[in-house]
C-alpha positions, 0 to 999 in steps of 0.5 A: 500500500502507497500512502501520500499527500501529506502536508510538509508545513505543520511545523518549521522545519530544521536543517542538518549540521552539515546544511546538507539535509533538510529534515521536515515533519510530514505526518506521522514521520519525518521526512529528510530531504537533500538541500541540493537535490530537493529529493527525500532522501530517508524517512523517520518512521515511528510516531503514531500521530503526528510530529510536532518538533524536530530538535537536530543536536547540534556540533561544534567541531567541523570534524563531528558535522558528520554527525546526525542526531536527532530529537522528536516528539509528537501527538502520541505522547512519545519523544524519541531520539533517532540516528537519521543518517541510518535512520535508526530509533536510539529511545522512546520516551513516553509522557502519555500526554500529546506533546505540542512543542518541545525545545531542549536548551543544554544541547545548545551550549558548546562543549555539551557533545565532548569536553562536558556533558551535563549530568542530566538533560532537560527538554521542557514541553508544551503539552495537553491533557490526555483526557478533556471532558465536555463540561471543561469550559477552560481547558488547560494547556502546561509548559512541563519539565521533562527529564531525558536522560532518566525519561520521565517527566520533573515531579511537580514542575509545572512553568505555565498553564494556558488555555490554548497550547502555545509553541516555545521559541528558544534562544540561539545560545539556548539560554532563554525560551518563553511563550506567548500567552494572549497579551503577555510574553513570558520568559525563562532563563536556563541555570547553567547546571540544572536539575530537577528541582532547581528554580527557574525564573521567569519575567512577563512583558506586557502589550495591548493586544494578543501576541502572536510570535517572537523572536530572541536575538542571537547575541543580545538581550533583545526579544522582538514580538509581533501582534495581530494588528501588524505592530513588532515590539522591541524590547532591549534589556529584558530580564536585567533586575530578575536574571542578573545579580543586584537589580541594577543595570549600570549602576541606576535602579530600573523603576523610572518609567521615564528612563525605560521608554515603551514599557509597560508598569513594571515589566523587567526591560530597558526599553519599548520600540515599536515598529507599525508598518504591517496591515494584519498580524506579524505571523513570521519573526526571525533575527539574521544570524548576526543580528543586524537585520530582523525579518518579518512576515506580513499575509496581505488579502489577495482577493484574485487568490479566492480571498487568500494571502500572499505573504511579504518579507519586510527585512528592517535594520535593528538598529534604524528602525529602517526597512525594505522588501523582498519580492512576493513568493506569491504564496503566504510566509509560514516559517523562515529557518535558517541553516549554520550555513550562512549562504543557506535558509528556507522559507515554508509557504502556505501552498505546501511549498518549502523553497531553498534561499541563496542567502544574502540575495534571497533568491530561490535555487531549490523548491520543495513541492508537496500536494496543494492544499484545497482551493475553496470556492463560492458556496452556490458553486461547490456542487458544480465543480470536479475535485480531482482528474486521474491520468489513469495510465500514468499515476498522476491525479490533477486538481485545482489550485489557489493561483487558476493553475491545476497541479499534476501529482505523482500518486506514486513518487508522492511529489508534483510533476507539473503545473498548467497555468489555466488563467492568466492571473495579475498581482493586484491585491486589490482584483475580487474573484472573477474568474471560477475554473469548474470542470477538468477532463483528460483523455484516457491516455493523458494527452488531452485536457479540456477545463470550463471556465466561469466568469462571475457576473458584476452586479448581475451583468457580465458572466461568461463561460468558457470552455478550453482545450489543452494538448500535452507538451514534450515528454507529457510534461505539462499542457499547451492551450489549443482552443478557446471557445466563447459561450459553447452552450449559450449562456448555459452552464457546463454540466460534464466533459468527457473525451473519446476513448480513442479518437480526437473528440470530446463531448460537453453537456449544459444544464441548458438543455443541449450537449455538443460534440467537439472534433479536432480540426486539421492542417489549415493554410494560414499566412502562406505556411501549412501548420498543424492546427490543433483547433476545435471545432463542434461537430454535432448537437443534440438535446431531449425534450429540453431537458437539461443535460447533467453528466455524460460518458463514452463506451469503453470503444468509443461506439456509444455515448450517454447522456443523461436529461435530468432522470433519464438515460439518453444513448446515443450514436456519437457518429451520426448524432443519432439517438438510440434509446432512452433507459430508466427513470430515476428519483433525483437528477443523475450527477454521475455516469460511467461506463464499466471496462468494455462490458455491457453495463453503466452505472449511474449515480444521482444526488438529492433526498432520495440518492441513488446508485444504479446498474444499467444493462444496454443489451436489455435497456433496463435497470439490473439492480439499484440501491438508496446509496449516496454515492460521493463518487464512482470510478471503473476500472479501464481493462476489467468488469469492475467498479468501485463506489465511494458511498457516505454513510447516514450522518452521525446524530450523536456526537461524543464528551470531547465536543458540544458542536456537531460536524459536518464530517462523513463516515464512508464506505468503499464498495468493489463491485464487479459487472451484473452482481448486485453484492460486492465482492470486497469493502473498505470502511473510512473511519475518523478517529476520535483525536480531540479538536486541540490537535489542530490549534498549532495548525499554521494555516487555517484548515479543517478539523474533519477529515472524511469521505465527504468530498472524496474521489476514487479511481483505478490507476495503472501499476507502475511496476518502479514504485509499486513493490507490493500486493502482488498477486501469485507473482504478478502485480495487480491490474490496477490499484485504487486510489482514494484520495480525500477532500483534504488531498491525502490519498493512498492506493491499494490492492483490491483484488487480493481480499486475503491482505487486509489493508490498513487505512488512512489516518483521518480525524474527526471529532464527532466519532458517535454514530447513530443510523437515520430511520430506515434502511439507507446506503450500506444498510440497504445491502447489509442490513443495520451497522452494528453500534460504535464504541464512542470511547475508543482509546485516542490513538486508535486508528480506524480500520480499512478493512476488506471483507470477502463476499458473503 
């Protein structure tokens, strides 16, 4: 089984002593990649739950660079020591709280590898609580004190409780760390030799609104904080009665307002500057290795990005207070990290992108790329718009994206192939939305593309809808714009786009009532030269009964093409635009139609209160069996009789202790089904783990609690025999696998013909995990009967199981 999709910007990530390595939580794992290549090179494998914190111990002599050590910690309550040049697991501490941030300072103080060693090493922790009850109005987060080297947890220490779990920011030298905590700032000094029980100080700075990040300075006692009204604060000095011996600096008591300009009431600190040029909140801070410059990032609204952010690198000089920009990497600014190379940093960018900076320059030699992050669009639109595109033949899945581009994605490699840029786009922060892409189609082979564009009326006037076609570029790497066409159905919506199996020709339906047939034209003579022309122009049109036309499908051969008017089945004869019979009658309009493999059958879905999942037989023009099934989506294999169904089960009524607010989240099921038998011959359930809501707070970007089958999509993907090694059946490898991919684009792929392996699932979480059947037999129960009852107090870090089961 093949997983992916994961996102590479939970957490900053850390580069190695050597800067050769770049080591990146992604998941449950850690993902270590090269700096020159931007290829992974190994993976830390071990954590049950995600890694929040990776902690590289650090060397001091050119000679033990070759060293490669690590700490991590993680959700599932573990921290664990790792060699990641094997990768090898040196320990595994438990604490059986979910750990949300971790700093260990001794490891930063020079001489700890060789010449001295404290007797003890400390981490100091931002945890959770293991259990939280509903009726907790005020759920407590602790910065706790754990002892490494004895693996167990200070007794009785605890530094800070707050609401929400807050990352620690240490200092370079490892001798201060601290945390935000709503409008206060608290501070720790780090004893020289600590213990257990030794006393640790602690200073609060003051502001008027709610602080959201902080920076120390590398050599100074400097601390630089951001807020969320986009002002930075300085504070110099900071620390100089309570950290340091007499309380007194330079020879004057510190408690004159007038001589500590900018602080508030008593804070311990010299001064107060404050720099305002920012719009929104500061979400990146970060001193320049020497401490000269600090950088700052700033999110500024980009309405031509659906309402999203693109993010500005303001560098300001610290001792002038002087500032200048960097050029707009066009996708918000997360983390900023740099390496013990002085010429090499890294910037994490919302888009699930981490881009390799030539320092001082800024200029990116190296990009990282994970799978793209889901694009929202205008609620009334949601419905109308394809998630995902499969080029079936070679591995890629293809979707949306903020930017008017459709990313191409190796389901196998687990990394971006390409990027086709549909709409030309401007950087104006200012432009609304205009321009909505709603429906992509590939040809079976992955050589042709066709995408709908809707222009969104102004003020009621002005819509347009465009339809385009693309052809691949050399060596299938990337799309060129063939054709445009202007209003192809009217002033109608585009319903679906299907290609031919085999031949340069593609269908468009329209809820207007009409469906087109489309033909790609040939060498023209323009301008005294012949050129290959790969125009499109319509070739056929036809309509039922004015009824609108709402999904579309060839036959395996290309000899027959569906279209379905509403409820009903039109076939048709796409040569001679002839119309050969109407089939069925359905409760609710069909959204979805595919032929299966080169048998005699179709399968339909439709939406609505009375959903239904539907066979059809063409040699005998009827229904061979139906179900009351809300099917999310519908993929068939391409060579073979089989169909898979992704089908959402009824909506959980109940919900369990950890929340009050009910989600929108889906139990799912995936069905096998092979042609003409009504049972299928293999199931897979998608479950959502019970992992409490806290587990997202440190999300850096905004991004939904519920993980689930809502939003969905399958599809049977040709075995690439390089990156497939496994699930091979009798020797042989399988037809095909099936790929399932979730509305947050995590996916895995799979095996469906060996029933005798059994699968483990995708991680997802939700937190709503009760589930109680709605009246009367619906989706799955309709073939199996009622579900049996869920136990809504599984343990946290149970994961759901993804499990075939063989046909009864």
């Amino acid at each position: 089984m093949i997983k992916g999709g994961r996102s590479l910007i939970s957490s900053a990530p850390v580069f190695s002593n050597d800067a050769k390595k770049l080591l990146v939580c992604t998941g449950n794992n850690v993902s270590i990649f090269s700096t020159s290549t931007g290829l992974q090179i190994t993976e830390l494998e071990g954590h049950t739950t995600p890694v929040t914190s990776v902690i590289v111990v650090p060397t001091f002599t050119p000679s033990s660079q070759i060293l490669c050590f690590c700490w991590t910690s993680s959700l599932d309550g573990t921290l664990r020591y790792w060699d990641f040049s094997l990768p090898e697991l040196m320990k595994t501490i438990d604490i059986r709280m979910p750990i949300f941030s971790m700093v260990i300072p001794h490891l930063l103080t020079e001489g700890t590898e060789i010449d001295w060693k404290p007797p003890t090493l400390f981490s100091y922790l931002s945890v959770g609580n293991a259990k939280v009850r509903h009726d907790q109005r005020k759920v407590h987060r602790r910065i706790l004190k754990c002892n490494l080297t004895k693996s167990r947890l200070a007794a009785g220490v605890v530094l800070a409780e707050t609401q929400l779990p807050e990352s620690i920011t240490i200092s370079s030298l490892g001798k201060f760390f601290g945390i935000p905590n709503k409008r206060k700032l608290h501070v720790w000094e780090v004893i020289a030799h600590d213990h257990e029980a030794a006393p640790i100080k602690r200073i609060t700075l003051h502001h008027t609104k709610n602080l959201t990040v902080f920076a120390f300075h590398p050599t100074e006692r400097i601390v630089a904080a951001g807020d969320v009204t986009g002002r930075i604060l300085i504070w110099r000095s900071f620390g100089s009665r309570t950290f340091s011996l007499g309380g007194l600096t330079n020879g004057r008591a510190m408690n004159n307002e007038d001589e500590r300009p900018g602080v508030r009431g008593d804070d311990d600190a010299d001064s107060c500057a404050s720099w305002h040029w920012h719009s929104a909140e500061v979400k990146v801070l970060s001193f320049s290795s020497d401490g000269a410059f600090l950088y700052s990032v700033i999110p500024f609204k980009n309405y031509f990005l659906g309402g999203g952010k693109e993010g500005v690198l303001v560098v300001w000089q610290l001792d002038t207070g002087k500032k200048k920009f960097l050029p707009r990497i066009g996708s918000p600014l997360l983390y900023f990290t740099t390496s013990l190379d002085p010429s090499l940093s890294s910037v994490s960018c919302a888009d699930n992108r981490i881009h390799l900076l030539k320092m001082p320059s800024m200029e990116i030699f190296k990009s990282i790329s994970g799978i793209k992050l889901p694009c929202s669009f205008p609620e009334i639109y949601e419905g109308l718009c394809s998630r995902f595109i499969f080029d079936q033949t070679a591995g890629l899945v293809a979707f949306r994206t903020e930017n008017y581009c459709i990313q191409f994605y190796s389901l196998f490699d687990d990394c971006e192939n390409f990027e086709v840029q549909i709409c030309e786009r401007n950087h104006q922060p200012s432009d609304d939305v205009t321009v909505l892409v709603t429906l992509m189609a590939l040809s079976s082979d992955g050589s042709m593309m066709s995408t709908a564009e809707t222009k969104l009326p102004e003020e009621g006037l002005g819509g347009l809808v465009c339809l385009k076609f693309w052809t691949s570029g050399p060596q299938s790497k990337g799309f060129s714009l063939s054709t445009i066409i202007y209003e192809p159905h009217r002033d109608a919506g585009i319903s679906a786009i299907a290609f031919h199996p085999t031949r340069h020709m593609a269908v468009s339906s329209s809820y207007g009532g009409d469906f087109k047939i489309w033909a790609r034209s040939h060498e023209f003579q323009q301008r005294e030269q012949m050129l290959e022309n790969p125009g499109w122009t319509c070739h056929a049109v036809g309509s039922y009964k004015k009824k609108p036309m709402t999904a579309a499908a060839f036959s395996g051969d290309g000899s027959v093409l569906a279209i379905a008017a509403e409820t009903v089945i039109t076939i048709w004869d796409p040569e001679k635009n002839v119309l050969v019979a109407v089939i069925g009658e359905t409760l609710e309009p069909i959204t979805m139609l595919s032929f299966i493999g080169n048998s005699e059958y179709l399968v339909s879905a439709s939406r609505g209160l009375k959903s239904q999942l539907s066979l059809w037989s063409l040699s005998k023009l009827s229904v061979s069996w139906s179900y009351k099934l809300q099917a999310e989506a519908v993929a068939c294999a391409m060579d073979v009789s089989y169909f898979a169904v992704l089908a959402l089960l009824p909506q959980s009524s109940t919900c369990t202790e950890l929340t009050e607010t009910k989600r929108d989240g889906r139990d799912g099921v995936i069905l096998l089904f092979k042609a003409g038998e009504p049972i299928p011959v293999a199931t897979w359930s998608i479950k959502k783990s019970n992992l409490p809501n806290l587990v997202w707070c440190l999300s850096p970007i905004p991004q939904k609690a519920v993980m689930d089958a809502n939003g969905g999509e399958l599809a049977f993907v040709n075995v690439n025999s390089v990156s497939f090694k496994g699930n091979v059946l009798d020797g042989k490898s399988p037809p095909a696998l099936l790929a399932y991919i979730n509305g947050d684009h995590e996916y895995v792929l799979f095996n469906p013909y060996n029933l005798e392996v059994h699968e483990p699932s995708m991680v997802v979480r939700e937190n709503c995990v009760g589930m109680e059947d709605e009246t009367g037999r619906f989706g799955y129960a309709s073939i199996y009967g009622e579900l049996p009852e869920f136990d809504v107090k599984r343990n946290q870090t149970e994961l759901g199981p993804l499990l075939p089961y063989k046909k009864p």
